[in-house]
N, CA and C atoms as an extended XYZ file, in Angstrom:
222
Properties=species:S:1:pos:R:3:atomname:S:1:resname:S:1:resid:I:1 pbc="F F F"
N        28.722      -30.281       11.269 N   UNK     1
C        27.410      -29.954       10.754 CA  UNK     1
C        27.166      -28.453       10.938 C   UNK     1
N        26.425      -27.622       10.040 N   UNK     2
C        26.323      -26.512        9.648 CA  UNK     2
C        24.962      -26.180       10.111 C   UNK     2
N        24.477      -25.219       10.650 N   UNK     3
C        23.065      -25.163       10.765 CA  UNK     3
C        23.226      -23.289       10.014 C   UNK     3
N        21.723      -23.722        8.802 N   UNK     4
C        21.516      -22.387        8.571 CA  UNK     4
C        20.839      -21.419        9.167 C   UNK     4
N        21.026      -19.846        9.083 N   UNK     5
C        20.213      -19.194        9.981 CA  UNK     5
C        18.533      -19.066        9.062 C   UNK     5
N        17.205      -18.968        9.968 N   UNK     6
C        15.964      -18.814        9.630 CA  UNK     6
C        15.368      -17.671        8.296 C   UNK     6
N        15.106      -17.958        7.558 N   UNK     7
C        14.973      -16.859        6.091 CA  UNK     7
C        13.742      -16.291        6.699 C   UNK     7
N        14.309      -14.769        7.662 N   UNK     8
C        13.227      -14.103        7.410 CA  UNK     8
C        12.179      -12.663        6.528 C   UNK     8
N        11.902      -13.583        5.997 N   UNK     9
C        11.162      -12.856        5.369 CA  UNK     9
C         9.618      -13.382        4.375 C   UNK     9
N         8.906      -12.766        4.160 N   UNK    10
C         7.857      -13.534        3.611 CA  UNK    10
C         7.069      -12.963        2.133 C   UNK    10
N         6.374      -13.976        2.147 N   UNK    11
C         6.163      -13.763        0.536 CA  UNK    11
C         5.449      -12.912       -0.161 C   UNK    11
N         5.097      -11.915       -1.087 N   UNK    12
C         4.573      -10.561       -0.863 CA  UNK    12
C         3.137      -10.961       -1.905 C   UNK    12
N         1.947      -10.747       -1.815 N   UNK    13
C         0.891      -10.937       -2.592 CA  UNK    13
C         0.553      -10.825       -3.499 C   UNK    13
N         0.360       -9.089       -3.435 N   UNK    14
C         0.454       -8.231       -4.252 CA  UNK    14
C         1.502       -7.963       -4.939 C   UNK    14
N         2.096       -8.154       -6.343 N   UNK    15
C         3.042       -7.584       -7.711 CA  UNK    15
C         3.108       -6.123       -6.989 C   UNK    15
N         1.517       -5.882       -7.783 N   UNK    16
C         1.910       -4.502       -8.031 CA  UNK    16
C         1.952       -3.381       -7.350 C   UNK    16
N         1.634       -3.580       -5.735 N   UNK    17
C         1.729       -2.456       -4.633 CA  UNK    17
C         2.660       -3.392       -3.260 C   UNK    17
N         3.203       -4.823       -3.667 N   UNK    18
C         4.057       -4.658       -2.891 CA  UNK    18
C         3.052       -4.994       -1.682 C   UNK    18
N         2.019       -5.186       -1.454 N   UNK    19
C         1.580       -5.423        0.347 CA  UNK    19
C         1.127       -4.165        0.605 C   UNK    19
N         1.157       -2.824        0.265 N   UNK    20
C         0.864       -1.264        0.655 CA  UNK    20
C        -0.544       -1.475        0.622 C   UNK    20
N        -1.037       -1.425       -0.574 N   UNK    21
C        -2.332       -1.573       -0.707 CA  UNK    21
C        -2.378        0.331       -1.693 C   UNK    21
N        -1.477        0.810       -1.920 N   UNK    22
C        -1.375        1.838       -2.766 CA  UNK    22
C        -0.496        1.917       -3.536 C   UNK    22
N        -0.794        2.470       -4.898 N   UNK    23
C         0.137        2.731       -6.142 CA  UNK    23
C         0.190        4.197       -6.366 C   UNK    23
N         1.163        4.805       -7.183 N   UNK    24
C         1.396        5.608       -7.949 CA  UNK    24
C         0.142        6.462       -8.344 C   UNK    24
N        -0.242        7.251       -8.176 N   UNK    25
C        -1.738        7.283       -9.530 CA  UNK    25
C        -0.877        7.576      -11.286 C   UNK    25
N         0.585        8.176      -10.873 N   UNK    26
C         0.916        8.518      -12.173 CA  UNK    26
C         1.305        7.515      -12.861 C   UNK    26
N         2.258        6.474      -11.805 N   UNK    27
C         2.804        4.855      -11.992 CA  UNK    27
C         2.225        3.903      -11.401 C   UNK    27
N         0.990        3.152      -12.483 N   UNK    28
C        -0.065        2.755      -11.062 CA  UNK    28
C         0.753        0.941      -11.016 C   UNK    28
N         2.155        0.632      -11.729 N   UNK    29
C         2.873       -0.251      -11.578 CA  UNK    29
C         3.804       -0.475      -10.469 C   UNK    29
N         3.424        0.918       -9.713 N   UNK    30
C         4.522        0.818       -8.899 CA  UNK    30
C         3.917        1.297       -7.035 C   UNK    30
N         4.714        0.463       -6.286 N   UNK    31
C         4.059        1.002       -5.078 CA  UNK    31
C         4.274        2.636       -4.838 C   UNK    31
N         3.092        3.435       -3.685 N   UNK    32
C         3.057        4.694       -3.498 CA  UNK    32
C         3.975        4.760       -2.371 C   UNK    32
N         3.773        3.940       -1.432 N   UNK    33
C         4.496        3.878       -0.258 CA  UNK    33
C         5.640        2.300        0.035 C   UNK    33
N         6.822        2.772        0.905 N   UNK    34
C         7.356        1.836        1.582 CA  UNK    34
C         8.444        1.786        0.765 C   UNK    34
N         9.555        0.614        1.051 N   UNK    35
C        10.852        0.559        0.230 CA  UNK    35
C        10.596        0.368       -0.483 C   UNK    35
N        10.089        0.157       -1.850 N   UNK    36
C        10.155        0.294       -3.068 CA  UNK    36
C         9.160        1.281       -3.545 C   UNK    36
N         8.400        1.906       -2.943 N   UNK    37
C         8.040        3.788       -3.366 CA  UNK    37
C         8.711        4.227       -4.436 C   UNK    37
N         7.100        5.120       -5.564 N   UNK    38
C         7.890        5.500       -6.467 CA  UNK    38
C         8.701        6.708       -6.131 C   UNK    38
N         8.251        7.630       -5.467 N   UNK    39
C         8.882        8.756       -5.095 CA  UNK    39
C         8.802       10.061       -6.196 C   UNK    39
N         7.745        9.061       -6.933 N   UNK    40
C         7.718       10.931       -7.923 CA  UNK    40
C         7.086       12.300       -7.637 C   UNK    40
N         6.194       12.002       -6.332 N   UNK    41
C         5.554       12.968       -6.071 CA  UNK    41
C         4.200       13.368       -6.269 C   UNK    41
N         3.448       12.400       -7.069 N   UNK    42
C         2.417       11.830       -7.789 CA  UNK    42
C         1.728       11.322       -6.329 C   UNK    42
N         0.279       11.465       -6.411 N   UNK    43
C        -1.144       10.925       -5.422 CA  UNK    43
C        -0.741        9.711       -5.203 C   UNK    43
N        -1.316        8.803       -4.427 N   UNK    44
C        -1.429        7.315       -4.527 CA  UNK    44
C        -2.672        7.303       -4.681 C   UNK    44
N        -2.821        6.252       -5.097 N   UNK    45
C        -4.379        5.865       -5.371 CA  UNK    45
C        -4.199        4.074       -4.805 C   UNK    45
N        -5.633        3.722       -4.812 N   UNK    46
C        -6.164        2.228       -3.791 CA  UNK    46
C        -5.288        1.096       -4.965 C   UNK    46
N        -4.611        0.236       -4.750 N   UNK    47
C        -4.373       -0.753       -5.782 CA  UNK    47
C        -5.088       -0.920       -6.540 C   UNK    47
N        -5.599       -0.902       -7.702 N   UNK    48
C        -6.705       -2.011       -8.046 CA  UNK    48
C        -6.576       -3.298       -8.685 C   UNK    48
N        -5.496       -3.906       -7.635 N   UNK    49
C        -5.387       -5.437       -8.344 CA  UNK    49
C        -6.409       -5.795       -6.479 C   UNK    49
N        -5.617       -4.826       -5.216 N   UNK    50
C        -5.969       -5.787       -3.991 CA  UNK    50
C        -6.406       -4.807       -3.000 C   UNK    50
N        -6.849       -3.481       -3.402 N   UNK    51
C        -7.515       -2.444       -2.770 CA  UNK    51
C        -9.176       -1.949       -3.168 C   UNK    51
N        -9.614       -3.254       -4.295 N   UNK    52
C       -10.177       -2.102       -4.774 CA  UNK    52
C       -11.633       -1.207       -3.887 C   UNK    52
N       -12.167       -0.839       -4.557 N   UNK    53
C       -12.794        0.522       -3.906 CA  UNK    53
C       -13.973        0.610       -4.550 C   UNK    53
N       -15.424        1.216       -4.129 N   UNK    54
C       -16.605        1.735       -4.660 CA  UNK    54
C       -17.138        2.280       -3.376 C   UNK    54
N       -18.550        3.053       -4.137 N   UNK    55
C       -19.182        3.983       -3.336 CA  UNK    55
C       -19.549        3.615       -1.324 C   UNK    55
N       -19.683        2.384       -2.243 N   UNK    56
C       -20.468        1.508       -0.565 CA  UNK    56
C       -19.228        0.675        0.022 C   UNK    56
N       -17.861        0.740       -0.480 N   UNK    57
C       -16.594       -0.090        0.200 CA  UNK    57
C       -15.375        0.796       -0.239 C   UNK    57
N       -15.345        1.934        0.913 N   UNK    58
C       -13.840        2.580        1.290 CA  UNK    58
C       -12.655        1.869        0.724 C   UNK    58
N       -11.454        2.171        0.305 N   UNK    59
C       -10.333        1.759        0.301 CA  UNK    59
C        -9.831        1.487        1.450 C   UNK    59
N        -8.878        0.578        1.738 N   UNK    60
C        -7.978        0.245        3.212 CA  UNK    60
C        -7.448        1.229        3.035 C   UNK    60
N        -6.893        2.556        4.142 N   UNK    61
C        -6.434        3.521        3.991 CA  UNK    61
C        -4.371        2.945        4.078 C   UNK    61
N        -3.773        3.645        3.609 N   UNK    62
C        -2.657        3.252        3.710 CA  UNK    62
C        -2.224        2.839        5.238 C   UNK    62
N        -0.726        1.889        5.322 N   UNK    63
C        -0.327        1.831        6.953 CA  UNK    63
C         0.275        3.152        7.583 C   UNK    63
N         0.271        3.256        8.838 N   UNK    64
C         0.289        4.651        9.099 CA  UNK    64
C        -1.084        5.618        9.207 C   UNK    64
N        -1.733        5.518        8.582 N   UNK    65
C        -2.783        6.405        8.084 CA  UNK    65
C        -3.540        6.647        9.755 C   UNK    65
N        -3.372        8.647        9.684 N   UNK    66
C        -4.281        8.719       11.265 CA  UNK    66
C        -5.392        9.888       10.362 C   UNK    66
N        -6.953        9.308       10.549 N   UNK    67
C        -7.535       10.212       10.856 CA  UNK    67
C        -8.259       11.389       10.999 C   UNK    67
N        -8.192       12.401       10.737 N   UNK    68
C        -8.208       13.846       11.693 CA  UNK    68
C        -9.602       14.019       12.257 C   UNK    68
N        -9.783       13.521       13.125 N   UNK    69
C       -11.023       13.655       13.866 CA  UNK    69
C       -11.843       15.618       14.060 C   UNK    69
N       -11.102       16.430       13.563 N   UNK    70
C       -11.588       17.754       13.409 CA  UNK    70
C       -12.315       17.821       12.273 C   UNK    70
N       -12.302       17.084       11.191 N   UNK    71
C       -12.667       17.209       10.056 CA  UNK    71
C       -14.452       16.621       10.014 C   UNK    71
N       -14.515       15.944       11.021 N   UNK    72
C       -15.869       14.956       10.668 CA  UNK    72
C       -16.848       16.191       11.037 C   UNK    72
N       -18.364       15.749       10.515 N   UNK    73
C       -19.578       16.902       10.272 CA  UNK    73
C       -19.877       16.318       11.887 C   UNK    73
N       -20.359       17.226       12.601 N   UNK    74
C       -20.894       17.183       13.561 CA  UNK    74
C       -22.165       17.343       13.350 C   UNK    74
């Protein structure tokens, strides 16, 4: 008897950013960040299939994302 090893990996939500929660702004088909990044050099912008965004609800900032606490108005 054969035992297989555990499939890890899991199932991704988002098509079109991949789980990032950012696209392309130039390729908004394609993720901004992570292994499949478009890499053109182009902004990312918020998904808008699973990021989306308005005045009164911020975007999830990308993973990684720090900050700069110098910047805020005192």
């Amino acid at each position: 008897m054969t035992s297989e090893p555990p499939i890890l990996w899991r199932a991704v939500k988002c098509a079109r950013c991949q789980d990032t929660y950012w696209v392309c702004e130039t390729h908004d088909d394609v993720p901004w960040d992570g292994e499949h990044e478009c890499g053109c050099g182009a902004a990312g912008m918020p998904c808008p299939d699973c990021n989306p965004s308005d005045k009164d609800h911020p975007p999830r900032p990308p993973r990684g994302f720090q900050r700069d606490e110098s910047l805020d108005d005192d």
